[in-house]
C-alpha atoms as an extended CHARMM CRD file, in Angstrom:
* protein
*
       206  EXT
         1         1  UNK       CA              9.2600000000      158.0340000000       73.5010000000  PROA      1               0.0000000000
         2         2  UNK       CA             10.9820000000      158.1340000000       77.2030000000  PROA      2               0.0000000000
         3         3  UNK       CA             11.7300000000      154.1420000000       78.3220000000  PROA      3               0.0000000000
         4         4  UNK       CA              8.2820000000      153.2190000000       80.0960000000  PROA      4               0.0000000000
         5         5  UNK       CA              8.4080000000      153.4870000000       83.8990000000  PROA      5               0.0000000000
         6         6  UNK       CA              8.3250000000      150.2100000000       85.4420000000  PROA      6               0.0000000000
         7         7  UNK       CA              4.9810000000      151.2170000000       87.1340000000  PROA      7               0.0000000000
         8         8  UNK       CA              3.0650000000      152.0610000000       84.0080000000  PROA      8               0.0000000000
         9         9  UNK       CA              0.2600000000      149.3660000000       83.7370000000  PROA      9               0.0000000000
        10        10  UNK       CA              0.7260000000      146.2160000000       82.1600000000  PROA      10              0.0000000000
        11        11  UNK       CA             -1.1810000000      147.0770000000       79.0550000000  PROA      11              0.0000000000
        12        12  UNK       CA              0.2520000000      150.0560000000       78.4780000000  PROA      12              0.0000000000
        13        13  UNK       CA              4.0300000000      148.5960000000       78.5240000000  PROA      13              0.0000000000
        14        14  UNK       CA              2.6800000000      145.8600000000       75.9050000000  PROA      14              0.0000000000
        15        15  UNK       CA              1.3000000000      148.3830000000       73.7100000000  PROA      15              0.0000000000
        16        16  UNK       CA              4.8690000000      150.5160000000       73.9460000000  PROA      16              0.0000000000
        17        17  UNK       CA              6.7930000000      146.8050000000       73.3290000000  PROA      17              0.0000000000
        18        18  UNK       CA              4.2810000000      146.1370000000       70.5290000000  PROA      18              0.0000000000
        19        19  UNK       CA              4.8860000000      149.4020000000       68.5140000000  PROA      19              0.0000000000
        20        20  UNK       CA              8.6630000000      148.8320000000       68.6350000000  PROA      20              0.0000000000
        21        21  UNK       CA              8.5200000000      145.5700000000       68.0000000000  PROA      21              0.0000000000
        22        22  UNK       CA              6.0510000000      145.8630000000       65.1760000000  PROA      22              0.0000000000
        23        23  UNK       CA              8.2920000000      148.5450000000       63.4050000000  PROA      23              0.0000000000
        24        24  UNK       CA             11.4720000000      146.9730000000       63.4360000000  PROA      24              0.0000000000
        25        25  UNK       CA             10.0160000000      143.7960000000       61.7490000000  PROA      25              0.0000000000
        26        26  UNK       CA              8.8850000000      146.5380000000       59.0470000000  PROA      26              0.0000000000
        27        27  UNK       CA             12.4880000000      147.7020000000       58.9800000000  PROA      27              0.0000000000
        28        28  UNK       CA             13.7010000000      144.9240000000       58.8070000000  PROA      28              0.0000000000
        29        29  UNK       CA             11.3700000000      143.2160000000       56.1060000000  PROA      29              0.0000000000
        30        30  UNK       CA             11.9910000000      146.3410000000       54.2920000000  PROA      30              0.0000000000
        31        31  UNK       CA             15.7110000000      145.5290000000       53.5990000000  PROA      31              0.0000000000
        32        32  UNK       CA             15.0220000000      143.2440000000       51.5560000000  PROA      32              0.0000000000
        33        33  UNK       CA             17.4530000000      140.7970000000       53.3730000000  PROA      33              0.0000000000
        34        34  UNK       CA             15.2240000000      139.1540000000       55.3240000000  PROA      34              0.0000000000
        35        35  UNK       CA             13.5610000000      135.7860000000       53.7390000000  PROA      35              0.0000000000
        36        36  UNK       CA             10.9050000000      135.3970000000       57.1030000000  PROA      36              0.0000000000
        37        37  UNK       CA             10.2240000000      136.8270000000       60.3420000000  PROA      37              0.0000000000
        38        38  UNK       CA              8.1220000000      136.8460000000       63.4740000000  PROA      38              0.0000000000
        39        39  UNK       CA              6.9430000000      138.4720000000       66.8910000000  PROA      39              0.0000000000
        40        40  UNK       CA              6.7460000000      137.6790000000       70.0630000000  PROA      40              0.0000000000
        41        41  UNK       CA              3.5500000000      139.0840000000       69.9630000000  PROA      41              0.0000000000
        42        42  UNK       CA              2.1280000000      136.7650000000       66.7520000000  PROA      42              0.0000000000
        43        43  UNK       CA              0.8950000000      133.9170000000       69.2580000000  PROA      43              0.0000000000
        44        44  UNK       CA              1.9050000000      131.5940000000       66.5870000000  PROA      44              0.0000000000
        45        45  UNK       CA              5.6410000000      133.1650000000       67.2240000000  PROA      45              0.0000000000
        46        46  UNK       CA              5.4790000000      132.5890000000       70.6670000000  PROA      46              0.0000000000
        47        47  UNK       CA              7.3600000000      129.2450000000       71.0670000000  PROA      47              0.0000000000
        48        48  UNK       CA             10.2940000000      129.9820000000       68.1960000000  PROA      48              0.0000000000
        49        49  UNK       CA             11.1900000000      133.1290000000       70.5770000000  PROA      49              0.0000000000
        50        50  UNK       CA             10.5640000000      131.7570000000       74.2090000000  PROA      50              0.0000000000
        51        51  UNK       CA             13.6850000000      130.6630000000       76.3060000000  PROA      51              0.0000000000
        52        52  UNK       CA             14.1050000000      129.0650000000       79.8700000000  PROA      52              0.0000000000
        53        53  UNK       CA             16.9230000000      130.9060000000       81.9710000000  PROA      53              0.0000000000
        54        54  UNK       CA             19.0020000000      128.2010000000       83.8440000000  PROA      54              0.0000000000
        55        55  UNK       CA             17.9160000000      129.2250000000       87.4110000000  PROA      55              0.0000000000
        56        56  UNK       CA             14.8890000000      130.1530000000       88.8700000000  PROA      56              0.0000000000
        57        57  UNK       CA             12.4290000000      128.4600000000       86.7380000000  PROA      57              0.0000000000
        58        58  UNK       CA             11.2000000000      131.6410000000       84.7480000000  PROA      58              0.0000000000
        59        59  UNK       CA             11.5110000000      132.4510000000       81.0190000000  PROA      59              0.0000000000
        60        60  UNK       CA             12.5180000000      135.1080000000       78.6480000000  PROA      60              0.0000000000
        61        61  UNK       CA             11.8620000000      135.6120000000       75.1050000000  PROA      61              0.0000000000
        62        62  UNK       CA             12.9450000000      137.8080000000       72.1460000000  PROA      62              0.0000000000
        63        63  UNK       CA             10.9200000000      140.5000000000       70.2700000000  PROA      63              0.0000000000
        64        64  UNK       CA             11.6470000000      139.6070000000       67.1490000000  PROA      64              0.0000000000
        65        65  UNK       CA             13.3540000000      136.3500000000       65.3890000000  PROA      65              0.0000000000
        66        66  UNK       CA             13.7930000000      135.7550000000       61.5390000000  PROA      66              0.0000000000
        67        67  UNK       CA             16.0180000000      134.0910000000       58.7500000000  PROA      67              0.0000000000
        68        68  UNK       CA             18.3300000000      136.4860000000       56.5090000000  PROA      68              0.0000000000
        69        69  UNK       CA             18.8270000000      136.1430000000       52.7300000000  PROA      69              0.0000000000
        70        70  UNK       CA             21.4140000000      136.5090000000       50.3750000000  PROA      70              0.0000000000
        71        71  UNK       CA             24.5140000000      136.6120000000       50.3720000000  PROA      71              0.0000000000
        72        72  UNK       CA             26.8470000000      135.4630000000       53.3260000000  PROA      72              0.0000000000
        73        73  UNK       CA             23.6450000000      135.6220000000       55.6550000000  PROA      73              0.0000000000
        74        74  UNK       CA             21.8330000000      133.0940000000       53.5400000000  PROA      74              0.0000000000
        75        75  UNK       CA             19.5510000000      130.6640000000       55.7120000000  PROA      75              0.0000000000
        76        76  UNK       CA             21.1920000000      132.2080000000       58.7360000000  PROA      76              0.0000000000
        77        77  UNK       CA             18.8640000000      133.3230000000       61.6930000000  PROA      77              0.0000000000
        78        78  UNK       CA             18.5200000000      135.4920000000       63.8160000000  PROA      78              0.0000000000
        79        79  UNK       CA             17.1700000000      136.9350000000       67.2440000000  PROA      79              0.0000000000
        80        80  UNK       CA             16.2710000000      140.3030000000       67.9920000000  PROA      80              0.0000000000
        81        81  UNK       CA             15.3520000000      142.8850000000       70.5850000000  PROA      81              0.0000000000
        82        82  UNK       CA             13.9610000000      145.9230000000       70.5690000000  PROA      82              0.0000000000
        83        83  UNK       CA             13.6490000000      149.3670000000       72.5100000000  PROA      83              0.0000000000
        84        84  UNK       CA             11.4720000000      151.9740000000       70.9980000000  PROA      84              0.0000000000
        85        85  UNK       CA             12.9200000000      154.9220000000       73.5410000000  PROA      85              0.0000000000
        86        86  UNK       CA             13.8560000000      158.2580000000       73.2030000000  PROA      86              0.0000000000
        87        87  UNK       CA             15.9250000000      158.3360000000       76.9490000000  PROA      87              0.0000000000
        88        88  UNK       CA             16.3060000000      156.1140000000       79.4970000000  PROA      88              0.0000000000
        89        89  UNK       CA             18.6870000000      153.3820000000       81.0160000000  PROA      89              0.0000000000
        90        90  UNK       CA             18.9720000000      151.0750000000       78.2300000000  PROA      90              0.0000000000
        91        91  UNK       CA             22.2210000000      149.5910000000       79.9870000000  PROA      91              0.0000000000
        92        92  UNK       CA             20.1920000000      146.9660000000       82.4510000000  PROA      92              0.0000000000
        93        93  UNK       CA             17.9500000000      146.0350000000       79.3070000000  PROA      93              0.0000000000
        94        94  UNK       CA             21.1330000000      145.3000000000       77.2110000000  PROA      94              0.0000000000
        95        95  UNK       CA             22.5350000000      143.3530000000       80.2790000000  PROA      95              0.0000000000
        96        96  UNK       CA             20.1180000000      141.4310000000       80.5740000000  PROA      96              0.0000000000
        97        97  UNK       CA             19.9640000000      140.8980000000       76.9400000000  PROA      97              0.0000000000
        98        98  UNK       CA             23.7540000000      139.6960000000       76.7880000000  PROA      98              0.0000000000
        99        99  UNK       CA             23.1520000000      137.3870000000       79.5350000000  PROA      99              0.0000000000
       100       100  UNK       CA             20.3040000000      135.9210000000       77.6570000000  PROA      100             0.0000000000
       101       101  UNK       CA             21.8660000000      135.4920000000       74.3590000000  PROA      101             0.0000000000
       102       102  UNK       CA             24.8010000000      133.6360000000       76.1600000000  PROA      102             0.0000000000
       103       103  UNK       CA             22.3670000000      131.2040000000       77.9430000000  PROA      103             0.0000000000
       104       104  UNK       CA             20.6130000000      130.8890000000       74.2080000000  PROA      104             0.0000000000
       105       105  UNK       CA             24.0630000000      130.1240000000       72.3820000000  PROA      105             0.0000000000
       106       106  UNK       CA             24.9570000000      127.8470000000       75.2460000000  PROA      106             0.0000000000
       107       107  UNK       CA             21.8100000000      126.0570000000       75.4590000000  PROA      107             0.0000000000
       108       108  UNK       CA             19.5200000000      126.2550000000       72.8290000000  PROA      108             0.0000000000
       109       109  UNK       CA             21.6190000000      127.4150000000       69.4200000000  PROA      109             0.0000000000
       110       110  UNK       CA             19.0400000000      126.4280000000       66.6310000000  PROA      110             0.0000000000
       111       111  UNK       CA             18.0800000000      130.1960000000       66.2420000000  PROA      111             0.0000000000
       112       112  UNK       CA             21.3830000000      131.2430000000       67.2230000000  PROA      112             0.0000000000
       113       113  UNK       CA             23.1320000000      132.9750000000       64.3310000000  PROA      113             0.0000000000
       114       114  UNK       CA             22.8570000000      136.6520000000       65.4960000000  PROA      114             0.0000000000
       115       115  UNK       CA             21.5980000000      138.7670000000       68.1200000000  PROA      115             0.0000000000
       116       116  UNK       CA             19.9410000000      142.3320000000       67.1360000000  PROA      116             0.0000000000
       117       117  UNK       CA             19.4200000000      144.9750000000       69.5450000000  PROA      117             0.0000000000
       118       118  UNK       CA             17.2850000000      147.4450000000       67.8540000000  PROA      118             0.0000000000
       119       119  UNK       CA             17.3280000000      150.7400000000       69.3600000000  PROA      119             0.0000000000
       120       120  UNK       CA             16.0760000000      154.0390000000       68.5410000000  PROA      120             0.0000000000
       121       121  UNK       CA             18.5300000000      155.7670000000       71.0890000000  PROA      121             0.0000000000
       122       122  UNK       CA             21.5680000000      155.3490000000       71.3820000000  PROA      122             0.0000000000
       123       123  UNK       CA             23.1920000000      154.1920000000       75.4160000000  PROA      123             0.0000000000
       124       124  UNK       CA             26.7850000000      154.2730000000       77.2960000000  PROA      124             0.0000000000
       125       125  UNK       CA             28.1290000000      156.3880000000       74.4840000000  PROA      125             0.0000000000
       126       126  UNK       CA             31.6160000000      156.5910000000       76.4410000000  PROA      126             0.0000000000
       127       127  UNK       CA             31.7980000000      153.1200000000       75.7980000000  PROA      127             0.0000000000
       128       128  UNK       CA             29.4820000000      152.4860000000       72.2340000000  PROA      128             0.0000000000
       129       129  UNK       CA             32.6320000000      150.6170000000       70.7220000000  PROA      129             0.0000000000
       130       130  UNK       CA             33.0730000000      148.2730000000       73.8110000000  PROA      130             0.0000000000
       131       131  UNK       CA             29.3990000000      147.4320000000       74.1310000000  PROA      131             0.0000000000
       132       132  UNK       CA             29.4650000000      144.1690000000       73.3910000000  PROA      132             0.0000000000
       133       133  UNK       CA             33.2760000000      143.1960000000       73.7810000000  PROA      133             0.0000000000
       134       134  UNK       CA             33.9510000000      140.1800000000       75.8420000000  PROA      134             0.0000000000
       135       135  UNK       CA             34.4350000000      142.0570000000       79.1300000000  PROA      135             0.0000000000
       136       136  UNK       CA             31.2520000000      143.4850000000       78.7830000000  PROA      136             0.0000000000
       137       137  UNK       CA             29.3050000000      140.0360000000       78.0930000000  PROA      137             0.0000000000
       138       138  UNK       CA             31.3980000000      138.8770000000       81.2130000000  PROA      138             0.0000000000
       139       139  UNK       CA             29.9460000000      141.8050000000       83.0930000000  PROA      139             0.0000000000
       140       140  UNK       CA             26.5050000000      141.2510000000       82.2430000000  PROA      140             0.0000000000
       141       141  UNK       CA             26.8350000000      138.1150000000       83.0110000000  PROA      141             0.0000000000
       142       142  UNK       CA             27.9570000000      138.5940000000       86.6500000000  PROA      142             0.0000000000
       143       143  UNK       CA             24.9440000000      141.1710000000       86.5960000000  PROA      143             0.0000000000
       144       144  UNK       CA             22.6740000000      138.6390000000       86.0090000000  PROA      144             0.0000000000
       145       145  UNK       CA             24.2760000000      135.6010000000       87.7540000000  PROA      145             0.0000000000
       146       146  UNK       CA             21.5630000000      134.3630000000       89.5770000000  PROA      146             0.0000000000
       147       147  UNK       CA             19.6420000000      133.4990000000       86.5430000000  PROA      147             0.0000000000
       148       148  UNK       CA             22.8200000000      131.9310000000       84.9040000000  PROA      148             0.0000000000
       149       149  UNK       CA             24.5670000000      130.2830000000       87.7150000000  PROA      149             0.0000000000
       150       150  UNK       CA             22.5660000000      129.7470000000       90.3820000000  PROA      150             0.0000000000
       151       151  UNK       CA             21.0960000000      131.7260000000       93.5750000000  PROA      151             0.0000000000
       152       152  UNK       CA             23.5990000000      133.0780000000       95.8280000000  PROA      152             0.0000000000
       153       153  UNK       CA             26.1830000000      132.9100000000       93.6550000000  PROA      153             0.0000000000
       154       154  UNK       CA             29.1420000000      134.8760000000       94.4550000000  PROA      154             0.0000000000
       155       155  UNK       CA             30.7430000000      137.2600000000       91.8430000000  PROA      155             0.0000000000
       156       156  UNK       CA             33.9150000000      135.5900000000       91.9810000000  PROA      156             0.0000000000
       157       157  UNK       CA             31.6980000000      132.0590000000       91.9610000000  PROA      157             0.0000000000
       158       158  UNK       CA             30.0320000000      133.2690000000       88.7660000000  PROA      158             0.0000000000
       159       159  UNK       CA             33.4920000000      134.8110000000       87.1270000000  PROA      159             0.0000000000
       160       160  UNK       CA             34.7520000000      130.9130000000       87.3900000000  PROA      160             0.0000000000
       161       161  UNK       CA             31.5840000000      129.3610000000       85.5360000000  PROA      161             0.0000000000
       162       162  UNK       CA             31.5970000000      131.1300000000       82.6440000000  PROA      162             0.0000000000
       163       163  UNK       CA             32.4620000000      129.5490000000       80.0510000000  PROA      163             0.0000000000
       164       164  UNK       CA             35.5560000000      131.6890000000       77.7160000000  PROA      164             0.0000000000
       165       165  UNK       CA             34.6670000000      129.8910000000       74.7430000000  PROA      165             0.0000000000
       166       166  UNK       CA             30.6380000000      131.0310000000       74.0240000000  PROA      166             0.0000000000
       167       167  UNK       CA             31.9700000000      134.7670000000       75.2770000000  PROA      167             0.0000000000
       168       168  UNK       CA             34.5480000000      134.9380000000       72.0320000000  PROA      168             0.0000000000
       169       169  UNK       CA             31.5430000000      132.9840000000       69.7950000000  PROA      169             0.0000000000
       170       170  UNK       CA             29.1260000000      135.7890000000       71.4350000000  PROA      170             0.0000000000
       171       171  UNK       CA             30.8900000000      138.6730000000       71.0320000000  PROA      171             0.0000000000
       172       172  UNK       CA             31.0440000000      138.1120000000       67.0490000000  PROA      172             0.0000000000
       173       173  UNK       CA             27.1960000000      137.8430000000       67.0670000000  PROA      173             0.0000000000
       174       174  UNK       CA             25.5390000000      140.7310000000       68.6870000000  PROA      174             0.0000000000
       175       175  UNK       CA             24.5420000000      143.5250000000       66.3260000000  PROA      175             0.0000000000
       176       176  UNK       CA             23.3430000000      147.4370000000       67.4850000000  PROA      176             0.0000000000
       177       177  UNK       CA             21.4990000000      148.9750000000       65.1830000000  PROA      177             0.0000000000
       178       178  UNK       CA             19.7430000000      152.3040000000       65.8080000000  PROA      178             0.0000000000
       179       179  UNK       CA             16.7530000000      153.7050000000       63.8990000000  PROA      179             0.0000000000
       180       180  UNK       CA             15.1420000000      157.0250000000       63.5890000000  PROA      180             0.0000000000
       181       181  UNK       CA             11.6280000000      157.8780000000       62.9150000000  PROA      181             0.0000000000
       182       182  UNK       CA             12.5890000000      159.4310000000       60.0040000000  PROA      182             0.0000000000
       183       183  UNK       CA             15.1910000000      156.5880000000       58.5180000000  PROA      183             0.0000000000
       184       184  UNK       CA             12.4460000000      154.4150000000       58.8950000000  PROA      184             0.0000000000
       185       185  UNK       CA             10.9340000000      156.1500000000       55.6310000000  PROA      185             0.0000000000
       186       186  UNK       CA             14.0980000000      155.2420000000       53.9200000000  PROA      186             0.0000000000
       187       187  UNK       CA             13.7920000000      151.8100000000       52.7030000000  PROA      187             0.0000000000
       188       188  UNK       CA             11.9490000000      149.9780000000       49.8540000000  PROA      188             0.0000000000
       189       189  UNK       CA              8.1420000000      151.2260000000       48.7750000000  PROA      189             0.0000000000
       190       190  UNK       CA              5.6020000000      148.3400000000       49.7570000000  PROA      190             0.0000000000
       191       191  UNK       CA              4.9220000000      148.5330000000       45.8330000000  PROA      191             0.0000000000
       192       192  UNK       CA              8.6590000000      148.2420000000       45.2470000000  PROA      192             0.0000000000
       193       193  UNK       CA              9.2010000000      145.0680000000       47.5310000000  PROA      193             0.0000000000
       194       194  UNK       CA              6.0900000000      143.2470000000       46.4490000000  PROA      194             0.0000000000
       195       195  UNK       CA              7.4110000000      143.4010000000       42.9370000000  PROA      195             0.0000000000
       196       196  UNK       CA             11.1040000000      142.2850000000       44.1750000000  PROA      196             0.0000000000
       197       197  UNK       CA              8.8360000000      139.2060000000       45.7290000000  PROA      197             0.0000000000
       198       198  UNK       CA              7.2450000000      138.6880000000       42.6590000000  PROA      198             0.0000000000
       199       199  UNK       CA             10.1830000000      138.0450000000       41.0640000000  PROA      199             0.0000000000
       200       200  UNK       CA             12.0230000000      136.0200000000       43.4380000000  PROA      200             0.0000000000
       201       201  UNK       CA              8.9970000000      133.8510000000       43.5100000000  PROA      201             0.0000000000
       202       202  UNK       CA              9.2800000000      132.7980000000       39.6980000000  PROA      202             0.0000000000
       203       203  UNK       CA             13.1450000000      132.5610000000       40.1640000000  PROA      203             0.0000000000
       204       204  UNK       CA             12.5040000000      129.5950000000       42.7260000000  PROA      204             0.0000000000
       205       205  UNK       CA             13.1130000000      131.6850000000       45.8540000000  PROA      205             0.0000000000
       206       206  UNK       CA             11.2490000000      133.3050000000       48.6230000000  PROA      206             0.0000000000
């Protein structure tokens, strides 16, 4: 799937965030280390993923938030987002995404444990292994300034506000993972899990 056009109609682009969405929860749900999740698009889910940018009065939200389990992810939650695309510029989405999950860790941490981008193509291969590194959150976030600092910032304003501290804490939290129609297939049968459940159930867990 090509990354929608930003003139495709609105219901269209829902339908396209829906599908990716709705098969990364599967995904995930399927590893068997994940106790709960939700969508964006459950309108019970909407309020657990919706987040107020500093500036300009208007909101973001997540695809996809849960809580892990087992192991050294126990209890710990989580934030996702996700691009069902085959091509495109994924580097503004991600941007925008690292901006967002600093203004979440700086202002609103409850759900703040990790931050998933789920991709099914990988982006700015020449730098994959810097994707997240501070610089780059410090990038995005002069990228998306107005929304963090204020309107008519300046670069060099916005450079001075941010703050060094949730950068470091940031850049330990953002996963990439990238799936493939096909790897999708690769995880636990639905008979499978519901029997791991089962058994987690009687053991006192969930």
């Amino acid at each position: 799937m090509r990354a929608p056009s930003t003139d495709m109609p609105g219901e269209l682009l829902q339908k396209l965030g829906e599908d990716g969405a709705r098969r990364a929860k599967v995904w995930l749900d399927s590893t068997t280390r994940v106790k709960s999740s939700w969508s964006v698009y459950d309108k019970v889910a909407v309020g657990r993923l919706s987040y107020k940018w500093p500036h300009g009065g208007k909101r973001f939200s997540y695809d996809l938030g849960g809580i892990f389990h087992g192991g050294e992810l126990e209890q710990e939650a989580f934030l996702a987002e996700c691009k069902k695309y085959s091509t495109g510029n994924q580097g503004h989405h991600f941007d925008k995404f690292l901006a967002q999950s600093y203004v979440t860790l700086e202002h609103d941490p409850g759900m703040a444990h990790h931050f998933l981008w789920i991709t099914w193509h990988p982006f700015r291969i020449s730098k994959w292994n810097e994707l997240y590194s501070e610089e780059a959150i410090r990038d995005a976030l002069v990228v998306e300034r107005e929304r963090v600092f204020g309107e008519k910032v300046s670069e060099d304003d916005a450079k001075e506000q941010i703050r060094a501290d949730i950068v470091a804490d940031l850049a330990t939290r953002v996963w990439i993972i990238v799936l493939s129609d096909r790897q999708e297939t690769l995880v636990i049968s639905t008979e499978d899990r519901a029997e791991l459940m089962k058994i987690r159930t009687l053991q006192g867990g969930s």
